[in-house]
N, C-alpha and C positions, 0 to 999 in steps of 0.2 A: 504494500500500500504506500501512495504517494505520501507527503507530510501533513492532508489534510483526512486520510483514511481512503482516498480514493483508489479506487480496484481496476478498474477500467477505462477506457477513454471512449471520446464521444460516438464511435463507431462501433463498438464493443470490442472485445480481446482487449490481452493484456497493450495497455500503453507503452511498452516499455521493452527489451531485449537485454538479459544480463544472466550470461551466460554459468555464473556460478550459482545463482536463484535458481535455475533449470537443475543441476546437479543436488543439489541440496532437499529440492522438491523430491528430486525421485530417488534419492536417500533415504527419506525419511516416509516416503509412499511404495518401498518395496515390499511386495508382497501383502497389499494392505488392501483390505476393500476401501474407495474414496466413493463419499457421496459427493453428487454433483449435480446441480440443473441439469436441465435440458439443453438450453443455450450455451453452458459451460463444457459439458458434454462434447458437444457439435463444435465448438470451438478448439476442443485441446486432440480432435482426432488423431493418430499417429503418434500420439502421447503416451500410451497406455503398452506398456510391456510386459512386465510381471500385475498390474494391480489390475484390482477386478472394480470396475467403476458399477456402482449402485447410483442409474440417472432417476432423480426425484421430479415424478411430471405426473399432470394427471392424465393424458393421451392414453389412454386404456391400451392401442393399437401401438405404442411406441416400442421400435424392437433398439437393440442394445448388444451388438452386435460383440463378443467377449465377456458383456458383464448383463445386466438384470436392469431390470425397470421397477421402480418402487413407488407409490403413492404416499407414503409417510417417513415420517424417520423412523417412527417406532418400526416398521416394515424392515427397516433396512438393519436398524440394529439386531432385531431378530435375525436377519439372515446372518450378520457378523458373528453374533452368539450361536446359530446351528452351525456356523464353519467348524467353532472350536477359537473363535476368537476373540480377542475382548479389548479391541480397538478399533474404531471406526475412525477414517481420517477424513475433514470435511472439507472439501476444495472449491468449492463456490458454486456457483455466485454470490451476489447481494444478499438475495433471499433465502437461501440455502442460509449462507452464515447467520442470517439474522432469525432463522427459525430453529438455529440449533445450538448457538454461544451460550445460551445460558446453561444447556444440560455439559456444555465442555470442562475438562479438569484442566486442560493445557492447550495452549496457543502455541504455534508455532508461526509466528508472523515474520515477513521481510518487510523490514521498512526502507524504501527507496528517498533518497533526497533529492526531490524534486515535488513539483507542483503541476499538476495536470492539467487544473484549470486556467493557468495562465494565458492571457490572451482571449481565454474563453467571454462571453457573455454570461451575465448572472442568472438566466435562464438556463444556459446552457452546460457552465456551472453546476448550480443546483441538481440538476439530472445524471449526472457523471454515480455510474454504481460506487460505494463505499462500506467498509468494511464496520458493523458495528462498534463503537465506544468502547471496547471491555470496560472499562470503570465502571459504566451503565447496570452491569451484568454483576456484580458483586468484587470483592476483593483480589487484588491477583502478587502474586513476588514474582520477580524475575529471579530465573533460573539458569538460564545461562544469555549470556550477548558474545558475539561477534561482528566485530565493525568492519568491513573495507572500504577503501576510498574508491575512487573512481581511477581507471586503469584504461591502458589501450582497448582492452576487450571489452569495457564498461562505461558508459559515460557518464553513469551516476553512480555516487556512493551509498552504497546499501548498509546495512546492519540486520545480524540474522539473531531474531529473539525470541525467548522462550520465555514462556509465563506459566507461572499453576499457581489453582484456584487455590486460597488460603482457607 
């Protein structure tokens, strides 16, 4: 997320390309069922190697070509629990995170430094997807940080963060 929470840019997908955020993501998503819109879904195709994506939509008809279709979380965590598992990792969108942060024990957030909106109009602005407040959602510690600066391969400097719920 940019420095304002924002997740996306005004055409959707990620705003952004940083190439260690990619690594890190499928680090910590191997082998892992990830819940995911529909849109989010469709957007990160060719992403998905070992993890089995759980897409949350209600399109009855919606196939999920490697991974499953689910209509709730509780849906999906039950399938994570018949795996034999007992982590579910939640990869977006907007709405996905904001239907599911509160039942979260740990974040694992990339904060980017940058500003998405910039340039933008206050309309257009305002509409830009962002990631829930955790504050919002109760108490959190940071548990681990990692910072890098911005590098040939990166034009922004990022910071890789971990939170759990106190």
């Amino acid at each position: 997320m940019d420095r304002h929470r924002v997740i996306g840019g005004p055409d959707g997908g990620i705003p952004w390309h940083l190439p260690d955020d990619v690594a890190h993501f499928r680090a910590a998503a191997k082998g892992r069922h990830l819940l995911l819109g529909r849109r989010t879904f469709e957007e990160m195709q060719g992403w998905f190697t070992d993890q089995i994506p759980l897409v949350l939509t209600r399109q009855e008809e919606y196939r999920v070509p490697g991974g499953v279709r689910v209509s709730d979380v509780t849906e999906a965590i039950a399938r994570v629990v018949s795996a034999g598992q007992n982590l579910l990792l939640v990869a977006g969108g907007a709405t996905v995170f904001a239907a599911t942060i509160a039942m979260a024990d740990r974040l694992l957030l990339t904060l980017v430094d940058t500003d998405v909106s910039e340039g933008l109009s206050s309309v257009q602005s305002d509409s830009l997807p962002r990631f829930p407040d955790p504050a919002a959602f109760g108490d959190w510690r940071e548990t681990s940080r990692i910072e890098r600066p911005e590098d040939e391969r990166h034009v922004y400097a990022r910071t890789f963060l971990e939170l759990t719920r106190c």
